[in-house]
N, C-alpha and C positions, 0 to 999 in steps of 0.2 A: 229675169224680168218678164212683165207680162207685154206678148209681142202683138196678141190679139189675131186675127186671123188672116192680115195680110202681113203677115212677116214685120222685116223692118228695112224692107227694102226702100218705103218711102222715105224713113228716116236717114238713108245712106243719101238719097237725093236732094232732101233740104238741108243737108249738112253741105255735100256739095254745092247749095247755090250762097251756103253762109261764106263758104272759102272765098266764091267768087267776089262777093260783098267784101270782105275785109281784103282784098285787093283793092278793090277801088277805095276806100276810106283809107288805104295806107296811101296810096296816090293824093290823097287829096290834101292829106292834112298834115305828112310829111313829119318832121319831127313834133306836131303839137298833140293836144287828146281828144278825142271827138265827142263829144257831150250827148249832143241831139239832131235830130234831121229832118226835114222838111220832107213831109211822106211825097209829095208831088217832085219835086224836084232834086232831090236824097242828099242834097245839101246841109255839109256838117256844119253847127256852131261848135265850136274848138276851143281849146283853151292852151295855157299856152304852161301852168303846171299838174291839169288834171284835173282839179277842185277832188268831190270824193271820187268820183267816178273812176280817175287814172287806172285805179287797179283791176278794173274789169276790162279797158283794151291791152294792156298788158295780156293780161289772164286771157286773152283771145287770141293774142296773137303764141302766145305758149302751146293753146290747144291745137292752133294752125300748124307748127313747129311739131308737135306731136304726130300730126296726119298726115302733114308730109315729110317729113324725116329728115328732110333738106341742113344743109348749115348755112343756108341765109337767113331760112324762115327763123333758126336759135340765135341768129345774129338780130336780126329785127326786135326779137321777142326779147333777148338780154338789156341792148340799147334803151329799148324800152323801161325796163326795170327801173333802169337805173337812175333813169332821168323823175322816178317817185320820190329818190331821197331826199327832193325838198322838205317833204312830209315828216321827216324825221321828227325836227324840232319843232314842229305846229302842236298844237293845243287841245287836238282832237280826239273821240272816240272810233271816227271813221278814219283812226289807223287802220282798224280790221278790214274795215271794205277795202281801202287802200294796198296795202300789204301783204295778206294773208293772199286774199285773190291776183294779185299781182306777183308772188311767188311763188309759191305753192306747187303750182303746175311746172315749176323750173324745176323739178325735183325727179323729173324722170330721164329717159336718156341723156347720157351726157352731162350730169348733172352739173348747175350752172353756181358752183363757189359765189358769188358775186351777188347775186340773189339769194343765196342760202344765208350769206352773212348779213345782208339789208332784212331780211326775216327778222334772224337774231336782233340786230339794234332797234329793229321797230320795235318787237317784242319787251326787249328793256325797257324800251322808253314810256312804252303803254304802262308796263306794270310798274314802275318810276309814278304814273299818275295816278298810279289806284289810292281811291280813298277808303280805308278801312272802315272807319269813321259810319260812312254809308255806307258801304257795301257794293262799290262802284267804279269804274272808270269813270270821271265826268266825261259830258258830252263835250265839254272845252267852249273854246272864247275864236277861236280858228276862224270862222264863219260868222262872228259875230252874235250880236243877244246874249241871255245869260251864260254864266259856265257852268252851273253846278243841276244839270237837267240830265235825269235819263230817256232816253230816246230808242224804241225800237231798234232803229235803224244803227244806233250802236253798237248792238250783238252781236250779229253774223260777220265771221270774219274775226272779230277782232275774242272771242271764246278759244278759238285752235290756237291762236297765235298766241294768247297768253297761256295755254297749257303747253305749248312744247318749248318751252322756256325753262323750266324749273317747278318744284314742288309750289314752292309761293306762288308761281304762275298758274297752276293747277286752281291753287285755294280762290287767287282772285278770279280767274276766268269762272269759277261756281260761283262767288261772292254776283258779280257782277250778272250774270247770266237769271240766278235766282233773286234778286232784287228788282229787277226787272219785268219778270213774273209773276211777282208778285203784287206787283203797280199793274200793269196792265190787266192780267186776271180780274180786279178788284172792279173791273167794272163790263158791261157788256153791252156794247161789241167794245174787247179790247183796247183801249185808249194806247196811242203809240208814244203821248210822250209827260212826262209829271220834273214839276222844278221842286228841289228840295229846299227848303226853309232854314234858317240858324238854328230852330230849334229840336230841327232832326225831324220835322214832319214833312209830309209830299200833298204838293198841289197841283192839280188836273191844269193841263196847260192847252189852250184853247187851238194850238197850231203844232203839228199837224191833229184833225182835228179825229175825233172818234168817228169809223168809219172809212178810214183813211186804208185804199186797195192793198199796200203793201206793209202792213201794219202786222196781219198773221201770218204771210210767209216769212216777211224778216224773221220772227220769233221761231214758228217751226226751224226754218233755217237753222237760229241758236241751238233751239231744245233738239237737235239729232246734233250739232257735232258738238252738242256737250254731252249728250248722252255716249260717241264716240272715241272721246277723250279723255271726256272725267268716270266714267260708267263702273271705271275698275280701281276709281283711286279712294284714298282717304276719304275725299272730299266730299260722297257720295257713303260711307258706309260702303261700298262695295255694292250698291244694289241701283240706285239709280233711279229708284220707284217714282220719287218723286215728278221726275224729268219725263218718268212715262206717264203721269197723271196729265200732267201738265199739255206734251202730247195730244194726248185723247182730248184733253179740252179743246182743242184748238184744232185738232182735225176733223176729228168724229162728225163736228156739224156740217162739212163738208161730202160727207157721204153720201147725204139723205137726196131724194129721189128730187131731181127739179135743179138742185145746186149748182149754179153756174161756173162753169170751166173758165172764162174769162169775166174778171170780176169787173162794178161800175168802179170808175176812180175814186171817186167820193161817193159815200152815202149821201143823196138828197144831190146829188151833180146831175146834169143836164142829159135828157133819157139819151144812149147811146153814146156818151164817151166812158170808152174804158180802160183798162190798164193792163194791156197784153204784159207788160213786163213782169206785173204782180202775177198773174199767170207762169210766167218760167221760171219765176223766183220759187213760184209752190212746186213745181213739177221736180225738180232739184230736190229739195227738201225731201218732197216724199219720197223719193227713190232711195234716199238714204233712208229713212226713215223705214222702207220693206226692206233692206240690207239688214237694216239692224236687229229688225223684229224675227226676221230669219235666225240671225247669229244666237239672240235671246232665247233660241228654241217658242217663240211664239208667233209662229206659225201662222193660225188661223188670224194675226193682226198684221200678217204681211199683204195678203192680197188686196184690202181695199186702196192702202197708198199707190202699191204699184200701178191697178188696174188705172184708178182716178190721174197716176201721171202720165202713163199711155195718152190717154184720151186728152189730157190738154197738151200734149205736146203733138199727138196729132189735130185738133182744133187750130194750135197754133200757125201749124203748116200747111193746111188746106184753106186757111179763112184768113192768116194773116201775113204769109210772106210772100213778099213782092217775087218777082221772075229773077231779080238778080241778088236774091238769100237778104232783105230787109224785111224787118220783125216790125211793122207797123201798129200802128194803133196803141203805143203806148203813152202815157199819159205823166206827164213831169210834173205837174203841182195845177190842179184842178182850181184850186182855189184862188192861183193869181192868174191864172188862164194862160201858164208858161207851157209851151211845147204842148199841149194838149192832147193829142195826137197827131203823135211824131214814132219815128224808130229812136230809140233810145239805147245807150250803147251798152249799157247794166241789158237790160232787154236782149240782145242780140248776145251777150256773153250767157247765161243762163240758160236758151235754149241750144247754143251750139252746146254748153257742157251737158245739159238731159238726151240732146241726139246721140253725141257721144258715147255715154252713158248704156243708152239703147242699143246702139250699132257694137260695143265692145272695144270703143276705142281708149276706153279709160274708164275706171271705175268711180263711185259716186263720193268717195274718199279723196283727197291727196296726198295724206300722212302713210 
């Protein structure tokens, strides 16, 4: 990884003040799931089965459990898990956020049967909802409004988890992944979400609206761990090219000289609120993303991901995290003016797993 010139020793120290943080939010909120936090006073709203979010304090309290080696920390992080299976028989595509993140990470020492198994049923149950038909997981009825919508935020997460299921699982996590791609592609700046029609057409759906901060990491996010897990199968021909076109679309304008490390939340939102989360969401991404490009023997397409997540996860840490490891300045829904900037718990799981990542405490994979 690209370390840059002070090492990554800062990165060992804002990981440390993250640990200190998920101390206290396990204190506070006790068996429920921390949603959001009032950056003044770091008070969580909670929930009491996770809504989508569950699987990233999960998946944080996994990474915790990883760093420190402890058999409480695997105790906390299991209990944890376990209390997602409401999510089983819900109606959603943020199985994958759910799930995928919220297991995954059980998969290392120790390895937690119990999680491994909630994986598997979640995984059935997603690919039980695939529509051939479209070429999709719906976005579901779970949350309410239509069901039959593809949504960014469907992808990540819920792509691995239908590939390590079965071959079918393979086919739909491509099915679903490139369907997706090709709705958002189809307009610029990427539209994150399109309803499907009876008669098999797609219409631009005005919420979340185009413009929307976490609209191209979601996607990156997808297009590496489908590049990761479909890369080698049928599904792909064996090549994958496409997934890399696709990629370049979506990063490449990220590159160019001026491009902000922490993006606004909304295009056309109110000057200076931003979305640090959409920020760790990408930083993630790309790191896999120069993992991969390494593995592909291309080389000379690995350094600009790596370089560019370096630099927003050190942005993240000198600009955005409080003294006691809170990821502020993230932004929940710009448009009804919810959490605005707040620490956000997706937010705070995404930079602990990119510190990580950095410092060598885990790789940018979980599979």
């Amino acid at each position: 990884m690209c370390e840059g010139a002070g090492g990554t020793r800062w990165a060992e120290e804002a990981l440390a003040a993250v640990w200190e943080r998920v101390r206290e939010t396990e204190a506070q909120v006790g068996s429920r799931f921390p949603l959001y936090a009032d950056p003044g006073t770091g008070v969580w709203k909670s929930t009491s089965k996770g809504s989508w979010t569950g699987g990233f304090w999960a998946g944080l309290l996994w990474l915790r459990a990883l760093a420190s080696g402890t058999a409480r920390d695997r105790e906390a992080a299991a209990a944890c898990t376990g209390r997602l299976a409401h999510w089983l028989g819900q109606d959603t595509a943020t199985r994958g956020l759910i799930f995928w993140y919220g297991t995954a990470l059980a998969a290392g020492p120790g390895n937690d049967s119990a999680a491994a198994t909630l994986k598997d049923r979640a995984a059935r149950a997603a690919l039980a909802a695939y529509d051939a038909e479209r070429g999709l997981v719906p976005w579901g009825d779970a949350f309410g409004g239509p069901r039959m919508l593809a949504r960014a935020d469907g992808v990540p997460g819920l792509v691995p988890l239908l590939a390590g299921v079965s071959q079918d699982g393979k086919d739909a996590a491509y099915g679903h992944l490139t369907r997706q791609l090709a709705l958002s592609l189809a307009e610029h700046p990427p539209r994150p979400a399109w309803r499907a029609a009876p008669d098999g057409t797609w219409t631009a759906c005005p919420e979340p609206a185009a413009g929307w901060s976490r609209t191209v990491p979601w996607l990156l996010l997808g297009v590496a761990d489908g590049l990761h897990c479909l890369g080698g199968s049928g599904s792909l021909g064996g090549s994958g090219s496409g997934l890399w076109e696709a990629a370049e679309r979506l990063a490449v304008p990220r590159w160019a000289a001026g491009a902000e490390l922490v993006p606004p939340a909304q295009d056309g939102a109110p000057e200076g609120l931003l979305d640090t989360s959409a920020a760790a969401i990408e930083a993630v991404a790309l790191l896999k993303l120069a993992v991969l490009a390494r593995a592909a023997g291309r080389e000379d397409e690995a350094g600009p991901p790596a370089h560019r997540a370096y630099r927003i996860l050190r942005r993240l840490t000198t600009a955005h995290l409080s003294a006691n490891g809170a990821l502020t300045g993230g932004c929940y829904d710009a448009g009804r003016g919810l959490a605005p900037c707040h620490e956000l718990i997706w937010g705070d799981f995404f930079l602990a797993w990119g510190l990580a990542v950095l410092t060598g405490l885990t790789g940018p994979f979980t599979m």
